[in-house]
N, C-alpha and C positions, 0 to 999 in steps of 0.2 A: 284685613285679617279674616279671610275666607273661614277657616277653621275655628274662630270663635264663636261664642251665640254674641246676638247682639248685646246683653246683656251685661257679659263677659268685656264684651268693647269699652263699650262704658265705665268700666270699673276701671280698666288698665286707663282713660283719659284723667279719672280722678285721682288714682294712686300716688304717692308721693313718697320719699325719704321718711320711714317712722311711719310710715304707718298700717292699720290693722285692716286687710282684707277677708272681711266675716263675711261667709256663706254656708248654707248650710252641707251638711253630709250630702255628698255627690251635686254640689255646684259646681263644680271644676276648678277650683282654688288655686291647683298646682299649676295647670295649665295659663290660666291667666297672670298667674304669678313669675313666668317663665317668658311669658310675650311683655312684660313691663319692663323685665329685665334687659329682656336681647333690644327693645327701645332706648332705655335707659342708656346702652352702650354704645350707640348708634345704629343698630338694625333696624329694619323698616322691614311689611310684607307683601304691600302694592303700589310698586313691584317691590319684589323682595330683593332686600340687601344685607350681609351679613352684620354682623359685629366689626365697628371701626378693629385695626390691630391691635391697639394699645386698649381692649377691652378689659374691666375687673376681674379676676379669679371670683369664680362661683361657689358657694359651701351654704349647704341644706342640711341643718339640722332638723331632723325626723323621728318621731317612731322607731325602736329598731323592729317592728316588723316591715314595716314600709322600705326601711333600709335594706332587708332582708332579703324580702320579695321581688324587690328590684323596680317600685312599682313608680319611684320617679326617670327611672332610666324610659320605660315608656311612654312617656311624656315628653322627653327630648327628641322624639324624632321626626317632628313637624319644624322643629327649629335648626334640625340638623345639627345637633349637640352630641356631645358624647363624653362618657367619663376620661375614654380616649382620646389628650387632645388630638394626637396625630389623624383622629377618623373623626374629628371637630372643624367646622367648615371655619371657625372663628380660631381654632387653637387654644381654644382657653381651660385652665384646669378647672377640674369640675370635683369636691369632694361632699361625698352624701355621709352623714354618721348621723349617731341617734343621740339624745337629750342626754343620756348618760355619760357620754364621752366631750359634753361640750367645753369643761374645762382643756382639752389641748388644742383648743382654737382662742385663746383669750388671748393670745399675743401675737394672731392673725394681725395685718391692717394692709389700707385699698385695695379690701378686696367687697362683695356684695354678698349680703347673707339673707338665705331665708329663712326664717324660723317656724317650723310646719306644725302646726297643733300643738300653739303655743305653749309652753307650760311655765313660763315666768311670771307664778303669785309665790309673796310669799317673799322671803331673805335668806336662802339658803345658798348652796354653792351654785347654782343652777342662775341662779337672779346674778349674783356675785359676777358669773363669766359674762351673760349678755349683757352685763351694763360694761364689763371694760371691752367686749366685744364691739359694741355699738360706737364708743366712743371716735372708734378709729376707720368705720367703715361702713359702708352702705347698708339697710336692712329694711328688710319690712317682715310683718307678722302674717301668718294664715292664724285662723280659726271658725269652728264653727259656733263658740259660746265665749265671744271675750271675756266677760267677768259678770259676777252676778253681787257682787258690792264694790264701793271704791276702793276700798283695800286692793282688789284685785287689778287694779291698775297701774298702782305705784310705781313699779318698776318701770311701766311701760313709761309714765310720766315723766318721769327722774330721765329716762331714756334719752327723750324731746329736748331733756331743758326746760320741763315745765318747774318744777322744783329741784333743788341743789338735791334732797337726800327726803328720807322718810322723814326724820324729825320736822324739817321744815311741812312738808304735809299734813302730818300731825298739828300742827302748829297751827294753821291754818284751815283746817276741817274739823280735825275734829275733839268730841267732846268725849272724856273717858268714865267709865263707872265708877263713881266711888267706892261701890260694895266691894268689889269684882275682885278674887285673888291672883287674877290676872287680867293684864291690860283688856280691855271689852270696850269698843267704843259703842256709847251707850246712843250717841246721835252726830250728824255729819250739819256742817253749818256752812254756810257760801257756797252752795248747791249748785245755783245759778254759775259760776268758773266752772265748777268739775264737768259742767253738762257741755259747753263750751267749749273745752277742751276735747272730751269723749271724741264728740262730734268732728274735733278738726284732726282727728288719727282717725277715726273709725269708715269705711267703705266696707256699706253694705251692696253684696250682690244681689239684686230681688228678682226672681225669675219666677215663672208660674212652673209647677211641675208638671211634668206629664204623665205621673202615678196619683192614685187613690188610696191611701192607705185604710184598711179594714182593721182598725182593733177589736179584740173581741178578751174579756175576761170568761176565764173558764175555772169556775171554783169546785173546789175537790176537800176531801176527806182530811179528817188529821184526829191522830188517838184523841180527845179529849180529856181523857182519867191520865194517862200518864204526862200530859201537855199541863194539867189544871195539876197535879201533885209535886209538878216540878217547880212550876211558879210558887206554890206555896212552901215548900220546906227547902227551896233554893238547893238542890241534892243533886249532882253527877251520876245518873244513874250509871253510866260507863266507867266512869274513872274509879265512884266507889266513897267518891268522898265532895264534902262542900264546895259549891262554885267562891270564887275569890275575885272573882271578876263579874261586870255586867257584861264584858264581852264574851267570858263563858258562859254566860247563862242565856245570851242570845243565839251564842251558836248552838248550843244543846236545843233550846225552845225550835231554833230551823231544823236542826236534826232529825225532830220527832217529826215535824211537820211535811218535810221536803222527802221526808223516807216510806212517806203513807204509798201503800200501792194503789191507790185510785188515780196519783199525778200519773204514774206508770199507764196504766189502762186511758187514762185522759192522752194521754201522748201517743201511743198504737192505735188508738180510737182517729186522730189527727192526722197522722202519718198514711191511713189507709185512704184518707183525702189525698191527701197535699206527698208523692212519691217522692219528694223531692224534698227533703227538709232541712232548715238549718235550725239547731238547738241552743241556746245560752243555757248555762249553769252555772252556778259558783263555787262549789266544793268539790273535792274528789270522790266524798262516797255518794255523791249526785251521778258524777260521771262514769263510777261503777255498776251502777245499779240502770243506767241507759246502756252503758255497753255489753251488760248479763241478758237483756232483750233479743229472742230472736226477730227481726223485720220483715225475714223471708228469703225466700232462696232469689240468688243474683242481688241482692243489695250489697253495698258497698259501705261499710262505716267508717268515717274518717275523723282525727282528733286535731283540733288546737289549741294547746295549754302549754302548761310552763314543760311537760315532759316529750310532748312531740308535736313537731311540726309538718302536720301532714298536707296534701294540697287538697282542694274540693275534688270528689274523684269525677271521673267521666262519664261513669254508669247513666244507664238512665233511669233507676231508683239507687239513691242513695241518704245518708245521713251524716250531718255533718257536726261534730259535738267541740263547741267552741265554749271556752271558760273566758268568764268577762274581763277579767283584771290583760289575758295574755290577746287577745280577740277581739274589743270593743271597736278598735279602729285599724285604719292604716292596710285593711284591701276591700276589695268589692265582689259582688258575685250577681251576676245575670243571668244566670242557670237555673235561678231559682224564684220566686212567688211567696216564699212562706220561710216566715223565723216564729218559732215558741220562746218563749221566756219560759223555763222548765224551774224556775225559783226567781225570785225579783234580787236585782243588784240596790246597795243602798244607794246609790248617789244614780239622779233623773239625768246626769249627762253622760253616764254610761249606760243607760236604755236609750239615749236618745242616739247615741253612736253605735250603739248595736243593730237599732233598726234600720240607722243609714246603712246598713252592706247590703240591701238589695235595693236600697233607692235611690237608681242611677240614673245620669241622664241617658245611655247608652239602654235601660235597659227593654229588653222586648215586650214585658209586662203589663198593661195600666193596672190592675189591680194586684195591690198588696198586702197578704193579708199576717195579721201580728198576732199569737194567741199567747194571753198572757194566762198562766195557771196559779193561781196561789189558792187562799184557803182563808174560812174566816176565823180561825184565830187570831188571838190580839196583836198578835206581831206582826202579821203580814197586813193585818187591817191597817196598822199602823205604818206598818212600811209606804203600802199606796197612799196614802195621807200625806206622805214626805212627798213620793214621787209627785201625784199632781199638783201639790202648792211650790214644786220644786227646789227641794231644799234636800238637805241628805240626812237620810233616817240617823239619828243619833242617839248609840244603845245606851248610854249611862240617865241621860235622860230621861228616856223613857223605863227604863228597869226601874227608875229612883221612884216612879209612880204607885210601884206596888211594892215596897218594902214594908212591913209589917211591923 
């Protein structure tokens, strides 16, 4: 398998039915995931052999930017795949859709699914399809952060055959709050299985990079008088009237904060470095107030959010203003050196998928440098508190600290 890293080899020898190939942002997940496959059905690559005839139908559910972008269609062509069977050296149908749409595939069977950037935690409709999905046909998991408690596994569990259903899990783990007005497991018990288990789905890729990443925080201004008047008399200065929520009152508290002009000046101050930039934001009047910026003559600024899908442009300065919820994942960019965090997202595995779009293995790079801007007011103090202990800043929470 010329075209692998050694790495990547390895991973596709331990692979199996059910289970989870964790690597990180830009280990090559997709690719390896697609050579277990074309083995699985009998394809070989020294010397190469196609797909026996009577190969599985293929179906990758993805990202719909990933879907979008078309960015697992470049990955089939080391395999000689194609969505087209007729221009597929195997014939085999090939369909790509996203997390959203995976309920019209629950009554798929023999066929082989991959499920890319996993997102089955949890018991909603989404778990509901991949467990009657799984029951009837081949699959394995991509990710880059399988789960960060056992809750987060459940599904995959139930998946295996390790447990009939949640309850039985429950049952057998774990121990609930008595306070709690809703279910909290308060501690997990018979550790030693769950760990057992992890282990006998989970393939880790472990590979050395060949980037350096540079974080750098760069703290910046924020009104104080109007930031500290708002905390205390809980007031909408915009709307006019009382906050009614902790999550309006944390977005008002970013508002002030995220709209200081000194993040401004910290970002054209960056920019005059680094010609080349990609930006995270999370709001819209974030991404008004970056595209009211002149850069300079011949820069190019480009957006990706929920209102346009534009591409990185070609120039050779440009700017490229990416909102985290529609942008964290699902393409890459090697044209570039430098991403800002121009306001911090609450949850560490969308910073952490953010910064994987310039660290590739493809890319021409060794150093990559990250600038995160925030500011020390209590929020964002607080925000980075969440981020490094890795957990996701939680506004009710932390509001309930200073009610009065």
């Amino acid at each position: 398998m010329a075209f692998l890293y050694d790495y990547q080899e390895e991973a596709v020898r331990k692979m199996k039915n059910g289970c989870i190939l964790c690597g990180g942002v830009g280990s090559g997940k997709s690719r390896t995931s697609l050579a277990y496959y074309v083995i699985q059905n009998g394809g070989s690559f020294e010397p190469f052999k196609p797909m026996k005839p009577n190969a599985k139908n293929l179906y990758i559910i993805t990202t719909a930017r990933k879907r979008d972008t078309l960015e697992w269609e470049g990955e089939f062509i080391p395999f000689m795949l194609d969505k087209d069977p007729e221009k597929s050296m195997s014939k085999v149908q090939i369909v790509i859709d996203s997390w959203n749409n995976i309920g019209k595939y629950k009554d798929v069977k023999n066929a082989f699914f991959i499920f890319d950037e996993q997102r089955v935690v949890g018991k909603g409709a989404w778990v509901k399809a991949f467990l009657k999905i799984t029951k009837c046909n081949n699959w394995i998991l991509l990710s880059a952060t399988p789960g960060d408690t056992w809750q987060d596994y459940i599904p995959v569990f139930i998946a295996n055959g390790f447990y009939e259903n949640r309850t039985e899990f429950n049952r057998e783990h774990c121990v609930f709050s008595r306070f709690s007005k809703y279910p909290k497991v308060e501690r997990y018990f018979n550790i030693g299985r769950l760990i057992r288990l992890r282990n006998s789905i989970l393939v880790d890729m472990e590979f050395i990079r060949p980037t350096t990443p540079h974080h750098e925080d760069i703290y910046v201004e924020y009104n104080r008088i109007i930031y500290k008047d708002m905390m205390k008399n809980r007031w909408d200065i915009w709307k006019n009237e009382p906050f009614q929520t902790a999550a309006e009152l944390c977005y008002a508290l970013r508002k002030v904060v995220n709209s200081d002009d000194s993040r401004l000046v910290a970002t054209m101050e960056l920019f005059e470095k680094h010609p080349r930039m990609i930006i995270f934001y999370n709001f819209d009047y974030e991404l008004e107030l970056l595209k009211s910026q002149y850069y300079g003559e011949g820069v190019e600024v480009a957006e990706w959010n929920g209102h346009k899908h534009q591409p990185i442009p070609e120039c050779d300065s440009w700017v490229y203003l990416v909102q985290y919820t529609a942008g964290a994942e699902g393409w890459n960019c090697i044209k570039t050196d430098t991403i800002v965090f121009y306001s911090q997202n609450y949850s560490y595995k969308i910073m952490e998928q953010a910064a994987g779009r310039i660290d590739r293995l493809n890319t021409g790079y060794r150093d990559l440098y990250y600038y995160h801007l925030k500011s020390r007011s209590s929020i964002d103090l607080a925000i980075s508190r969440a981020l490094v202990s890795k957990k996701k800043f939680n506004e009710g929470k932390w509001s309930n600290k200073f009610k009065t």
